[in-house]
C-alpha positions in Angstrom: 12.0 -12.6 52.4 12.2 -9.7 49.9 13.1 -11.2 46.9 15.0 -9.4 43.6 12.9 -7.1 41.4 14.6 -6.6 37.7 12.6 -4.2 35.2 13.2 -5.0 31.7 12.3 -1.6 29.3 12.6 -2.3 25.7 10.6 -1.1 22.1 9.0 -4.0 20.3 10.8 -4.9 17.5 14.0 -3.1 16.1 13.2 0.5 17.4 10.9 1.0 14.6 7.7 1.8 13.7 5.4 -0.8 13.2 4.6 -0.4 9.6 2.1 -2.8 8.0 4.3 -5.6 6.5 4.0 -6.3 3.1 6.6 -8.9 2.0 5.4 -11.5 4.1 7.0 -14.7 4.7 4.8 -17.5 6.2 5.9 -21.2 7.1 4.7 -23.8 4.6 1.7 -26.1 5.7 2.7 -29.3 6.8 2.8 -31.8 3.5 3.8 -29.1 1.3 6.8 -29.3 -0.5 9.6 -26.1 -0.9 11.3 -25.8 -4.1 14.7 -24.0 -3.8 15.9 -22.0 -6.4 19.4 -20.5 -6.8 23.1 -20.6 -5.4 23.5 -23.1 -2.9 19.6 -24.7 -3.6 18.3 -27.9 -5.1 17.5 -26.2 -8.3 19.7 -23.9 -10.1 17.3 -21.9 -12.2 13.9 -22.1 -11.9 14.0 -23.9 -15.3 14.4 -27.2 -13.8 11.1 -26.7 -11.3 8.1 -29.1 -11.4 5.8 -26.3 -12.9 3.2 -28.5 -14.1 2.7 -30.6 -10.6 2.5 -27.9 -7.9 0.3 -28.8 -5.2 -1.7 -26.6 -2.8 0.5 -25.3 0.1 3.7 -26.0 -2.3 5.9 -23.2 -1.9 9.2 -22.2 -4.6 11.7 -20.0 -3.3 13.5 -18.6 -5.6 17.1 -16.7 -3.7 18.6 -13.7 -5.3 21.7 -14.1 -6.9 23.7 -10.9 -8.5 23.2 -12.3 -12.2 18.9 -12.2 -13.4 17.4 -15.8 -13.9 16.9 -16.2 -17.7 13.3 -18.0 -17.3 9.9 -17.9 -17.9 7.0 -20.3 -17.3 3.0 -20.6 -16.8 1.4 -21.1 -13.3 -1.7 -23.3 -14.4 -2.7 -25.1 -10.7 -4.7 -24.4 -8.1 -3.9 -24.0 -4.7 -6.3 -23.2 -1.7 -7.3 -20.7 0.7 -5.6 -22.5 3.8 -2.7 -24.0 1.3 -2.1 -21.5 -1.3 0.9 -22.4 -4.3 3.5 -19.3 -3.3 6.2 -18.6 -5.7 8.4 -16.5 -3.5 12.1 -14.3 -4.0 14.4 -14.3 -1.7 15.9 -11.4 -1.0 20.0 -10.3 -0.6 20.9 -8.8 2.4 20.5 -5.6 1.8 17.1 -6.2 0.3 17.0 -6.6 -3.2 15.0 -8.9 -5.4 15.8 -11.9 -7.4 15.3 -10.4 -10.9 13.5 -12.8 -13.4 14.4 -11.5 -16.9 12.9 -11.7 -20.0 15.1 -11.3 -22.8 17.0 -14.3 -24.0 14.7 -16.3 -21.6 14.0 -19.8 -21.8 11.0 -21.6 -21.4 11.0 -24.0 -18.7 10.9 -27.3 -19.2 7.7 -30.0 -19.8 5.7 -26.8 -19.9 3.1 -26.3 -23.3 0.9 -23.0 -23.2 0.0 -20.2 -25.6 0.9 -16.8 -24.6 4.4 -16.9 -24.7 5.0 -13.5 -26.6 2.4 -11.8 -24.2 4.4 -12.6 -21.0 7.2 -13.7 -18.7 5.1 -15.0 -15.8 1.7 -16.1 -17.0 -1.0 -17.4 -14.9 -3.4 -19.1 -16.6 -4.5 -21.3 -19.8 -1.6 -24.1 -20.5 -1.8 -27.3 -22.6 0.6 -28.9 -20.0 0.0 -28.6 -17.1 -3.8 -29.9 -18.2 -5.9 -26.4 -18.4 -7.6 -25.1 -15.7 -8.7 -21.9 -13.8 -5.5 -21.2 -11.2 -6.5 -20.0 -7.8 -4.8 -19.3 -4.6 -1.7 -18.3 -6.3 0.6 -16.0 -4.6 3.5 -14.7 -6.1 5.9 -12.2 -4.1 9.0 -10.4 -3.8 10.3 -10.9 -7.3 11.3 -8.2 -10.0 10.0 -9.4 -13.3 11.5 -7.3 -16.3 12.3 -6.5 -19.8 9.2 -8.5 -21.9 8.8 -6.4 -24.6 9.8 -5.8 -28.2 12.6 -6.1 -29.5 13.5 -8.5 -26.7 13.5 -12.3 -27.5 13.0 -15.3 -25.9 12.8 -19.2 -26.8 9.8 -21.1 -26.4 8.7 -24.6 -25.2 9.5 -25.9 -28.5 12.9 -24.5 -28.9 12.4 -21.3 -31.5 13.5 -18.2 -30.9 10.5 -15.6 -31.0 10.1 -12.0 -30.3 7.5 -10.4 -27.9 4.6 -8.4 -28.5 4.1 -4.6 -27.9 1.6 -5.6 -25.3 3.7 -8.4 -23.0 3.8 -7.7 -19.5 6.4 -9.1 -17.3 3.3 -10.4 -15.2 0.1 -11.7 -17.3 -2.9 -13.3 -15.2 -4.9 -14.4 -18.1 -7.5 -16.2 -16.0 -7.4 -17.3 -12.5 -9.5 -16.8 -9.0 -8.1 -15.8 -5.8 -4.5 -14.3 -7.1 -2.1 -12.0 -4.7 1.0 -10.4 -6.1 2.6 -8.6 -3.1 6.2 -6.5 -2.9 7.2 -7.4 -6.5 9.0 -4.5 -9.1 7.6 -5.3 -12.7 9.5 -3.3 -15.2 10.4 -3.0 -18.7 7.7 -4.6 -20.4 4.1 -3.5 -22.9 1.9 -3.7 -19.9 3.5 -3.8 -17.1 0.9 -6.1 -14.6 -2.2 -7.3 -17.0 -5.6 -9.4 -16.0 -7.8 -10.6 -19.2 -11.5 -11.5 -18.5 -13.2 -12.9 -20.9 -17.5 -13.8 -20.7 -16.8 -17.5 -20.1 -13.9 -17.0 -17.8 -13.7 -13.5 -15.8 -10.9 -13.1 -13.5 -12.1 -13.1 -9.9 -10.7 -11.8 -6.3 -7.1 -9.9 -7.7 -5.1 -8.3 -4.9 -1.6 -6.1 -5.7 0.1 -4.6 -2.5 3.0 -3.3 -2.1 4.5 -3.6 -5.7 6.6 -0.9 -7.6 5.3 -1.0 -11.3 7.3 1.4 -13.5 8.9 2.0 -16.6 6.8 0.1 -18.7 5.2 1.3 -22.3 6.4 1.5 -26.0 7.5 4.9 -27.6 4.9 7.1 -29.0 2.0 4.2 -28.2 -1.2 4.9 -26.1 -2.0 1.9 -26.0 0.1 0.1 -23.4 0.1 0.7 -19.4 1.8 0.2 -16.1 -1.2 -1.6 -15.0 -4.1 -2.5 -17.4 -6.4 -5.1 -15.8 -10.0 -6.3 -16.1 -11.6 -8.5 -13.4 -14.3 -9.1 -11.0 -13.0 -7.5 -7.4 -9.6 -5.8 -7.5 -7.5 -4.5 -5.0 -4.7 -2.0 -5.4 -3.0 -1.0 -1.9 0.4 0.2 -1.0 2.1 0.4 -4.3 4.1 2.7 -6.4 3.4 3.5 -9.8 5.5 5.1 -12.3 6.5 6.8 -14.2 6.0 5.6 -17.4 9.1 4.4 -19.4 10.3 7.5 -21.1 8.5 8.5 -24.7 5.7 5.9 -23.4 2.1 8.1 -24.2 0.1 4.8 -21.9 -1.6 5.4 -19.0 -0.5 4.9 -15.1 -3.2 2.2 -14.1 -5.9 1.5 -16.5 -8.3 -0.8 -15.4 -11.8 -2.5 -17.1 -13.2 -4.5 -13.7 -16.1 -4.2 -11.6 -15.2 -3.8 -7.9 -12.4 -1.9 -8.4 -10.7 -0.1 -5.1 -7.6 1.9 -4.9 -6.4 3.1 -2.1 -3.4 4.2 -0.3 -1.1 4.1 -3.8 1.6 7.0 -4.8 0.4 7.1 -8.5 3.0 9.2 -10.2 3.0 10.2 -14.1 0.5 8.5 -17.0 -1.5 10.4 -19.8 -3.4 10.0 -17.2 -2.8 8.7 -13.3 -6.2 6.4 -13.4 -8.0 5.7 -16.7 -11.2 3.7 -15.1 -13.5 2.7 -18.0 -15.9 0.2 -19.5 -15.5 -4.1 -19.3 -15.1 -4.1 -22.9 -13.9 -8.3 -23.4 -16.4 -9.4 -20.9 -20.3 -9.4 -19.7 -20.1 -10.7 -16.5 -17.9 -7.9 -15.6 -20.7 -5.7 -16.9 -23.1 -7.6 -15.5 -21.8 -7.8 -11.9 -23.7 -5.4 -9.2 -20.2 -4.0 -8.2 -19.0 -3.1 -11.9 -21.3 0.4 -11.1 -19.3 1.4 -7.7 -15.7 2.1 -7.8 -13.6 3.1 -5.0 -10.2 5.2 -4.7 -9.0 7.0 -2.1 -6.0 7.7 0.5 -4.1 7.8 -3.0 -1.2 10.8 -3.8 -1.9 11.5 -7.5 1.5 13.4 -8.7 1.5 14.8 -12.2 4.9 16.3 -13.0 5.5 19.0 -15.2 5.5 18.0 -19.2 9.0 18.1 -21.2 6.8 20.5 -23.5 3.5 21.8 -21.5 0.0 20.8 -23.8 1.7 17.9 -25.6 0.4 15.1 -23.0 -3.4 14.5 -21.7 -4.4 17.1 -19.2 -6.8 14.9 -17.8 -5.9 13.1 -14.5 -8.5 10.5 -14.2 -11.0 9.1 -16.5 -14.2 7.5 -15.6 -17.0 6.0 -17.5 -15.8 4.1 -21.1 -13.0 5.1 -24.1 -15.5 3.6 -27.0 -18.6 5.5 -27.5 -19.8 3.1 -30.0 -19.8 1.3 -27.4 -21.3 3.5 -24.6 -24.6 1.3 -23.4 -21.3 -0.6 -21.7 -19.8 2.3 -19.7 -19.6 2.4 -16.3 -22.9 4.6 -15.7 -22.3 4.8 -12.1 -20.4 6.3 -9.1 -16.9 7.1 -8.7 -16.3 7.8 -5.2 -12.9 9.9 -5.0 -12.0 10.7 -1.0 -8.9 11.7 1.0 -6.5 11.6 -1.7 -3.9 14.5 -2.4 -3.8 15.5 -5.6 -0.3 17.1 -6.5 -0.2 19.1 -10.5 3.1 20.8 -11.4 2.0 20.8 -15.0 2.2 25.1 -16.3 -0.7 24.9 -19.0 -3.7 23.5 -17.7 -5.0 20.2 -15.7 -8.7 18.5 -15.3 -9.1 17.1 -12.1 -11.8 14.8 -14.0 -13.2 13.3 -17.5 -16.9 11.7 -16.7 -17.7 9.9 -20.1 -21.4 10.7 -20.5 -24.5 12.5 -17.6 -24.9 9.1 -16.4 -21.3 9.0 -14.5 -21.5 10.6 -11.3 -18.2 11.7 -9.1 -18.4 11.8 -5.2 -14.8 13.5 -4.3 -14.8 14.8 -1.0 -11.8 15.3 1.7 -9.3 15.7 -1.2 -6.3 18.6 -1.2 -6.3 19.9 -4.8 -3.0 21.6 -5.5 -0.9 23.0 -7.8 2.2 25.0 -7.2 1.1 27.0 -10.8 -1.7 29.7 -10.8 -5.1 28.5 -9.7 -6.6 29.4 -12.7 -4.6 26.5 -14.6 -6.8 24.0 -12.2 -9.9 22.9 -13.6 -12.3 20.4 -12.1 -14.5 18.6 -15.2 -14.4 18.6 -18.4 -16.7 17.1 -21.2 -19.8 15.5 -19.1 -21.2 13.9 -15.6 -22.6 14.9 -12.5 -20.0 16.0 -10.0 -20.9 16.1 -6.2 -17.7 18.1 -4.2 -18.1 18.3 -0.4 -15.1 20.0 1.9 -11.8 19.5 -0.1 -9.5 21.8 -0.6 -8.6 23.7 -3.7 -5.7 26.5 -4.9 -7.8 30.1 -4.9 -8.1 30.6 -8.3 -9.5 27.4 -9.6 -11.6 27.2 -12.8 -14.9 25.0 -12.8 -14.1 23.7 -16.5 -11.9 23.7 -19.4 -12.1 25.4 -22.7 -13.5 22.3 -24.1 -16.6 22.7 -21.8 -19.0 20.6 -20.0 -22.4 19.4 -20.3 -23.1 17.8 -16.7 -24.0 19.6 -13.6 -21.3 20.0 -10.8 -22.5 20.8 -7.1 -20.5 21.8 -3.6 -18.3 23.9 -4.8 -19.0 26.3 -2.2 -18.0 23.7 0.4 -14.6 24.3 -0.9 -11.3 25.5 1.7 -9.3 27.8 -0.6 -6.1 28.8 -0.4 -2.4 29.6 -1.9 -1.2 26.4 0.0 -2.1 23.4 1.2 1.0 23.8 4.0 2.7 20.6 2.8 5.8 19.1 5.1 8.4 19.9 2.0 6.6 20.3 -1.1 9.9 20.0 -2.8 10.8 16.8 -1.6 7.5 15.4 -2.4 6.5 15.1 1.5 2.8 15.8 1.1 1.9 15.3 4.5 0.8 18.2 6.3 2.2 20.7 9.1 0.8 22.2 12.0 -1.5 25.1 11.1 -2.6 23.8 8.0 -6.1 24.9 6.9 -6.0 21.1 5.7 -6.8 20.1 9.3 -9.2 19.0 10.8 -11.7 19.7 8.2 -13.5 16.5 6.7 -16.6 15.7 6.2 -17.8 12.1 6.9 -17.9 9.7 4.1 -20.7 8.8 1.9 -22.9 6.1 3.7 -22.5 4.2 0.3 -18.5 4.3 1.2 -19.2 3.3 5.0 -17.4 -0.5 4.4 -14.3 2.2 3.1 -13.2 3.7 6.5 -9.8 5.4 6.1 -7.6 3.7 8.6 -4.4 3.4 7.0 -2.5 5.9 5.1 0.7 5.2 2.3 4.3 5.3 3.6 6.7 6.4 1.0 7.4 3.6 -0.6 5.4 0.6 -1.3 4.4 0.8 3.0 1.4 1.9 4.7 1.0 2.3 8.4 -2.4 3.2 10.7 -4.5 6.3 10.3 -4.2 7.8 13.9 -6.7 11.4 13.7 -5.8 13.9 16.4 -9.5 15.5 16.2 -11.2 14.9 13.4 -9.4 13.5 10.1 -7.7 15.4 8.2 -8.7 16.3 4.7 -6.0 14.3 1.9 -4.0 11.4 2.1 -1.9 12.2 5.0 -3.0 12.9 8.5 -1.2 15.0 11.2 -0.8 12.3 14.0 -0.3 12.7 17.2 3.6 11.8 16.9 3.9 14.1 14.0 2.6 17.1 15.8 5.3 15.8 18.3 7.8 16.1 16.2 7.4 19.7 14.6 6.9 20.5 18.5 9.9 19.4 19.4 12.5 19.9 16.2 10.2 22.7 14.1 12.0 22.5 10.5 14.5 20.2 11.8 11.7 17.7 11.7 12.6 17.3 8.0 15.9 16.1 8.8 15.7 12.5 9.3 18.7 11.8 11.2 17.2 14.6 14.3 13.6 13.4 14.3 13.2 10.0 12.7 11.8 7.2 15.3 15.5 5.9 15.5 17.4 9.4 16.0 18.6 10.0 19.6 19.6 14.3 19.1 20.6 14.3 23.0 22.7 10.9 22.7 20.6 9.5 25.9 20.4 6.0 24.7 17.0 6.5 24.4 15.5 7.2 20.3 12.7 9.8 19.5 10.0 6.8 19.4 10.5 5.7 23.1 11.1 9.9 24.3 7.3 10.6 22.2 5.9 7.3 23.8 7.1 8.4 27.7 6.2 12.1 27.2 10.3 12.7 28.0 12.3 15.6 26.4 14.2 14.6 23.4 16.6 17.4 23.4 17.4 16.8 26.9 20.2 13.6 28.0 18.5 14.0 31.9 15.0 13.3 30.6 15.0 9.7 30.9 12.1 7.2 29.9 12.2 4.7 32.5 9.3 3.0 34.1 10.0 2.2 37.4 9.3 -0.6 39.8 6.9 0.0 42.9 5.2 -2.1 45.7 1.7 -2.8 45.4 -0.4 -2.6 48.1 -2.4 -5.5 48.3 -4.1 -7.2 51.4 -1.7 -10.4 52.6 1.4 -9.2 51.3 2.8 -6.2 49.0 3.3 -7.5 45.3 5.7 -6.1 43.1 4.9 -3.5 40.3 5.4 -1.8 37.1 5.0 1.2 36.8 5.1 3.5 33.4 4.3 6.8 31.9 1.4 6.3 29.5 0.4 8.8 26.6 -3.4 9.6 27.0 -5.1 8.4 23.6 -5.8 9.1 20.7 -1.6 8.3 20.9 -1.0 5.7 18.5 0.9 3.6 20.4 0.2 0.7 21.8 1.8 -0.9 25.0 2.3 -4.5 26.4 3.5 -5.7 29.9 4.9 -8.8 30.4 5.9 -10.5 33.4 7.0 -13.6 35.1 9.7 -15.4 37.0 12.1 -16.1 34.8 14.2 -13.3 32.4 11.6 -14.6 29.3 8.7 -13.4 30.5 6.5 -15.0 28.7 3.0 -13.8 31.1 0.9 -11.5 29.6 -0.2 -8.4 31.6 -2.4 -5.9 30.1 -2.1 -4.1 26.5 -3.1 -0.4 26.4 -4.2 1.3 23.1 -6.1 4.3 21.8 -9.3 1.3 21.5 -9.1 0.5 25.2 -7.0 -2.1 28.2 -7.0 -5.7 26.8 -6.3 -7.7 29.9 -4.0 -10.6 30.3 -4.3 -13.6 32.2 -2.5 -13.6 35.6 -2.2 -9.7 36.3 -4.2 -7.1 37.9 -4.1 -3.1 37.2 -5.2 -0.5 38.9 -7.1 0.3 35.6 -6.1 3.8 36.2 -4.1 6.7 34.2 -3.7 9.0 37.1 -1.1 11.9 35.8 -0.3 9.9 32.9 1.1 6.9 34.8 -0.1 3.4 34.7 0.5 0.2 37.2 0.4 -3.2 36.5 1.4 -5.9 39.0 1.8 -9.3 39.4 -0.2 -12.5 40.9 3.0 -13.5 42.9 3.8 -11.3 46.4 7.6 -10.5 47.3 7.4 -13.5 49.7 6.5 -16.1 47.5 9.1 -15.8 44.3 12.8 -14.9 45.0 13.1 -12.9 41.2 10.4 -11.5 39.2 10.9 -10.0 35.9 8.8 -7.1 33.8 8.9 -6.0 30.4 7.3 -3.3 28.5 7.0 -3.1 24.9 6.1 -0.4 22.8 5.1 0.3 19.2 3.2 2.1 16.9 -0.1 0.7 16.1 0.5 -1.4 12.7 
């Protein structure tokens, strides 16, 4: 008997791409305890919280709530890698954070440790809980603000006290092993800050996914969005700045060995990444990696100056800020590849500051702009060795500024010039690039000392990042023209910049199918009779047709990925085969004809028509995350 065939054809997901996830939520191991924080929870403020006696795999969720939580407190345990302590927001429906406030905080309860004026959240150093190093720590999806003078606060001990010009809303002063992930940390001195020290060097800091802004004190250099020193630190995925306005600081300033940035939108700063020497501790120095820094896949964006020549010209700073103290500088290499680098000052810029001849800069694959006259552009100034192979520069640009510079600079005749870079919509700060660009296609391979540094992912406005798909080669910048973005201006030319015609969600010819599913069936998206359906076929197949699915397939490099499922009831839960730009993963139970013939692929079941009265098939499809 012929039984029933039903084809199921959905996207994975909600229709969306599949971004990399950043805020996310894991179960808590088994014999952990969860703390709840907020309306409806056991604990009304996070005041009331057993601080002092968290326990690896311990997790405290803290739920948003319209009015910020007036606390602060020290995290001063340890967790583990399989059970790290998680201190965790909860977000409101439509996605915003619990806000932790600083002024007029109180101190939680039972809770002894120095520091108090340097910070809202501390990690590290306490009296009670007993001292130790923290590690494992992870602390997401919280906004910690306003930690800075003339705020006030009351300590352990019940006085009122006023913070310091260099608080931060977020202080690790030692710990091992620390993630804070999809957190905004505002309104403070610093605002994100690791100490080191020789005895005690912070070790393994990740930040991803966090929006740091606003922080500073008027007229001070001396106070940053980020200023951290530690052995291995990762920034990826965040937003920083600006600056909180009048603030002279820098963007990120960091002291570490092992630093890498990558795939950031650094925006503002007397400078966008001040990267000098481990001045508070030797084993920083003394590490192998303190000599190799990493940043790249960043957009560096340096807006125009209320009053031009007022602020630092200088974009980022590498080597040491104490030449008294110059046998400590870096005095290695800064590798600087596939970042855009975006000037709209009107007086001058330097791309670079090298510190002495023994820093060296590798920048290669970068797009060097600026919407003013090239000759405002200049690469170096004051020393180092600068190595440039294949970016692309603004005709016009100068090698140095009027200051000078007394190291050598090679490659510049690997240079792409031009009068534009051929940005999406420079305006609106879309620095990813259109067809035609001379930006294409054009980079060199990496450094073999960057080999472990492949660029695979790329930043997604904001605090998002999503797979690196090249069409050919990659692309030189931060941004790459994928295969669904070429799609796109194909399709909608300058409508592409209109979201609500060529987003992954937009349906333009009302067809019930969005642009995603159209891109990933090669169908028409202008067109309501251009359908994406994959169909169901009989398999030949000896002893008895089976059923089928069959499906138009983009040939790769595609970026998407799809999955067949299968089985007997409506859930099926069977795998069949996942097809990807890396190749067919097979799934237990099907067979395939392991084919693309005219863009169509068939996958079938174990079970013939005659043996099963239903069979079910879906297809998913996403974007690789």
């Amino acid at each position: 008997m012929v039984g029933h065939l039903i084809a199921i054809a959905k996207l994975a997901g909600t229709l969306a791409r599949a971004l990399a996830a950043v805020a996310c939520i894991a179960a808590p191991q088994a014999g952990a305890t969860v703390y709840t924080v907020g309306p409806g929870a056991t604990h009304a403020t996070p005041l009331t919280v057993p601080w002092a006696t968290l326990a690896p795999g311990d997790v405290v969720e803290i739920r948003w709530q319209a009015e910020p939580y007036k606390a602060k407190w020290v995290i001063c345990r340890q967790g583990s890698a399989a059970q790290p302590i998680t201190v965790r927001g909860v977000p409101s429906p439509s996605g915003e954070l619990p806000v932790i406030e600083g002024s007029n905080a109180t101190t939680a309860a039972g809770l002894n440790y120095t520091g108090g004026t340097r910070s809202l959240l501390k990690i590290g150093s306490a009296n009670v809980p007993a001292d130790t190093t923290p590690q494992y720590i992870v602390i997401e999806n919280l906004h910690l603000r306003a930690a800075r003078p003339p705020y006030q606060f009351t300590d352990h001990a019940g006085v009122v006290r006023s913070y310091v010009n260099h608080t931060a809303p977020l202080w690790i002063e030692k710990g091992e092993h620390i993630t804070v992930r999809n957190c905004t940390l505002s309104d403070g001195g610093n605002g994100f800050m690791v100490s080191s020290t020789d005895a005690l060097p912070s070790r393994d800091i990740l930040v991803e996914g966090c929006h740091i802004h606003s922080n500073g004190n008027l007229g001070s250099l001396f106070e940053h969005n980020v200023y951290t020193a530690a052995i291995g630190i990762v920034f990826q995925f965040n937003r920083l700045g600006p600056l909180r306005a009048g603030a002279r600081g820098n963007n990120l300033k960091d002291r570490s060995a092992g630093l890498v940035v990558r795939y950031n939108w650094i925006e503002a700063g007397n400078r966008q990444l001040d990267l000098v020497h481990g001045e508070d501790s030797s084993a920083i120095r003394e590490a192998p990696e303190y000599r190799t820094t990493f940043v790249y896949g960043n957009v560096l964006l340096e807006p125009a100056p209320p009053v031009p020549g007022e602020d630092n010209r200088q974009r980022v700073h590498y080597g040491g800020d104490n030449d008294a103290l110059s046998a400590q500088y870096r005095k290695g290499t800064l590798h600087f590849f596939h970042n855009t680098v975006v000037s709209r000052r009107t007086d001058m810029t330097a791309l670079f500051r090298l510190s002495t001849n023994e820093e060296r800069c590798d920048a290669r694959n970068n797009v060097l702009y600026t919407p003013s006259a090239g000759s405002t552009f200049r690469l170096i100034e004051v020393a180092g060795n600068l190595v440039l192979t294949q970016n692309w520069i603004k005709t016009g640009w100068q090698l140095t500024t009027p200051s000078g510079h007394a190291g050598n600079v090679t490659g510049t005749a690997t240079f792409l010039t031009g009068t534009s870079p051929s940005f999406a919509d420079e305006v609106a700060n879309r620095f990813d690039l259109r067809p035609g660009s001379p930006a294409l296609d054009a980079a060199a391979a990496l450094d073999p000392a960057a080999s472990a540094h492949a660029v695979n992912r790329e930043y997604v406005p904001h605090q998002r990042s999503k797979t690196r798909t090249p069409n050919s080669s990659p692309d030189l910048g931060a941004f790459e023209l994928e295969p669904l973005d070429a799609w796109r201006w194909q399709e909608f030319g300058e409508s592409s910049l209109a979201a609500d015609i060529s987003n992954d969600l937009a349906d333009p010819d009302l067809d019930g199918a969005p642009n995603f599913l159209e891109y990933s069936s090669a169908t028409d998206p202008l067109d309501g009779a251009s359908l994406p359906a994959p169909h169901l076929v009989a398999h030949p197949v000896p002893g008895g047709d089976h059923p089928a699915l069959r499906f138009r397939r983009l040939n790769p490099p595609a970026g998407v990925v799809y999955r067949v499922r299968w089985g007997e009831t409506p859930s099926v839960t069977l795998d069949g085969h996942v097809f990807s730009d890396t190749g067919i993963s097979p799934g237990s139970g099907v067979t395939t004809d392991q084919g693309n013939v005219e863009g169509y692929q068939t996958v079938r079941s174990l079970i013939p028509f005659s043996a099963a009265d239903r069979q079910f098939f879906a297809l998913d499809v996403a974007l690789d995350p």
